[in-house]
Structure formats: structure tokens, C-alpha cells
N, C-alpha and C positions, 0 to 999 in steps of 0.2 A: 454750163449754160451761160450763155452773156445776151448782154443787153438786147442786140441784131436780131437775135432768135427771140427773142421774148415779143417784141416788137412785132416779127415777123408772125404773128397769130394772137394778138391783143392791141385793142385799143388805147386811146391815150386815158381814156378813162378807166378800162380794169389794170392796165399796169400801174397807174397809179392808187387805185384799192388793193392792187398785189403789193406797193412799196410800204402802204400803210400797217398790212399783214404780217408782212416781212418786220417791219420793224417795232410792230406788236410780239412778236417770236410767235407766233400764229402758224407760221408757213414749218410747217414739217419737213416735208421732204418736196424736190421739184427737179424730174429732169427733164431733160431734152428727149423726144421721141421720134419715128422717123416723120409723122407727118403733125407732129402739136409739143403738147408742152403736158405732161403730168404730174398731179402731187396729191400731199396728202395737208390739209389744214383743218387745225383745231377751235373750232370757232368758240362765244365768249364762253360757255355753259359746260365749256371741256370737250365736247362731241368731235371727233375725229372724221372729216369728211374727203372721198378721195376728189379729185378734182379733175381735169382734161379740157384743155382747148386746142382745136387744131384749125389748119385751114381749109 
């Protein structure tokens, strides 16, 4: 998944709550689907939550 796609179904403001998660190691998994984005992230308390934004 690269940046164009992430873009392409999130604003400037969740991509960057996504970079901050990212680089909290938060973001689990995240792939590309055919029409959004899925994952799975661990928020602070340890809770694994799955995730989807599309357009």
C-alpha cells in the first residue's frame, strides 16, 4: 500500500492520526482492498481493534 491509496480514502487529518499510530507501532496490520483500506490496530490499553475506511 503506498501513500496515493491511503490518500485516496482518508483525510489529511486521519492520515496523519494514521502516521502517529504507525509510528506509536499501534498499526498492526493495513492492507489495501478493492474499494478502502483495512487493518487491524492496538490501541493504548492493548485492545486489538479491526479497522476500514473506504470510499
Amino acid at each position: 500500500m503506498d501513500e496515493k491509496t491511503v490518500h485516496a480514502f482518508a483525510d489529511d487529518t486521519e492520515v496523519t492520526e494514521g502516521r502517529t499510530l504507525l509510528a506509536d507501532g499501534a498499526v498492526i496490520e493495513a492492507e489495501g482492498e478493492q474499494r478502502g483500506v483495512s487493518g487491524l490496530v492496538r490501541d493504548g490499553s492493548g485492545v486489538t481493534c479491526g479497522v476500514w475506511c473506504r470510499s
